[in-house]
C-alpha positions in Angstrom: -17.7 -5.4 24.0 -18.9 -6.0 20.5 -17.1 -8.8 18.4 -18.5 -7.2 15.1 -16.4 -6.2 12.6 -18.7 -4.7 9.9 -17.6 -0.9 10.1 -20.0 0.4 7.8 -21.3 3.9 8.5 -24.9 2.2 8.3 -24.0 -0.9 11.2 -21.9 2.0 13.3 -24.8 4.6 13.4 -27.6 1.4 14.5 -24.9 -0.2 16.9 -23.9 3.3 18.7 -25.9 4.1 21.0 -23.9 7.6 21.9 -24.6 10.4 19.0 -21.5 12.7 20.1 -19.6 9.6 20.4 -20.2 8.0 16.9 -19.2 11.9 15.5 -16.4 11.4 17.3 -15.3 8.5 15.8 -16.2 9.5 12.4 -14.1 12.2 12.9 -11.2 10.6 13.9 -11.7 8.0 10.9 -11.7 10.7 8.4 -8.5 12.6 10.2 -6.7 8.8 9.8 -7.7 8.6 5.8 -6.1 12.3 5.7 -2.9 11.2 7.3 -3.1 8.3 5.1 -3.7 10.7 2.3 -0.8 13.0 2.6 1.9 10.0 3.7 1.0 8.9 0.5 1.4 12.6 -1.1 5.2 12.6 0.7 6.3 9.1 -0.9 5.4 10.7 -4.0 7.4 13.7 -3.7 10.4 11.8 -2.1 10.0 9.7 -5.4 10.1 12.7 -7.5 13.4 14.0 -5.4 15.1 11.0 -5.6 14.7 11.0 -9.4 15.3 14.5 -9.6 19.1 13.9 -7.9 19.8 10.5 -9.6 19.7 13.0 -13.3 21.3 15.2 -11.7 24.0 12.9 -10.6 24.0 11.4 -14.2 24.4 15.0 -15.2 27.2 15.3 -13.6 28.9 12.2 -14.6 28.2 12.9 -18.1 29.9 16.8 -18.2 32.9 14.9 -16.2 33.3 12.6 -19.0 32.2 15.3 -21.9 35.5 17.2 -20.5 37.6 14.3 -20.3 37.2 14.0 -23.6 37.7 16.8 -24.5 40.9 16.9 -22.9 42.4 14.2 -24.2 41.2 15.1 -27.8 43.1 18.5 -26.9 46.0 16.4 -26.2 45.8 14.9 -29.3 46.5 17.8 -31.7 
């Protein structure tokens, strides 16, 4: 078992003795760095939904406070 912790591509490729297995595992780092890639995508787009209902919810409060003035104005004349 090696105690090495330099991941480079270069120190991977001279300490890996098994071609198919170092392919392998350069595979599998890139599918990790994808995963990573669209997690990060999806926190963005929650971000944008969130926003997205929070003015929508201001929106709302607004019209509902537009038409309760109006209302009382109404009530006025």
């Amino acid at each position: 078992m090696h105690n090495n912790t330099d991941y480079t591509k270069d120190n991977l490729i001279k300490q890996c003795k098994d071609g198919q297995k170092l392919k392998q595992l350069i595979k599998q780092a890139r599918e990790v760095k994808e995963l990573i890639y669209q997690t990060e995508e999806v926190k963005d787009g929650n971000q944008i939904v969130s926003k997205i209902i929070l003015d929508y919810i201001k929106n709302q409060e607004n019209d509902d406070l537009k038409a309760k003035l109006i209302n009382v104005c109404q009530e006025q004349e």
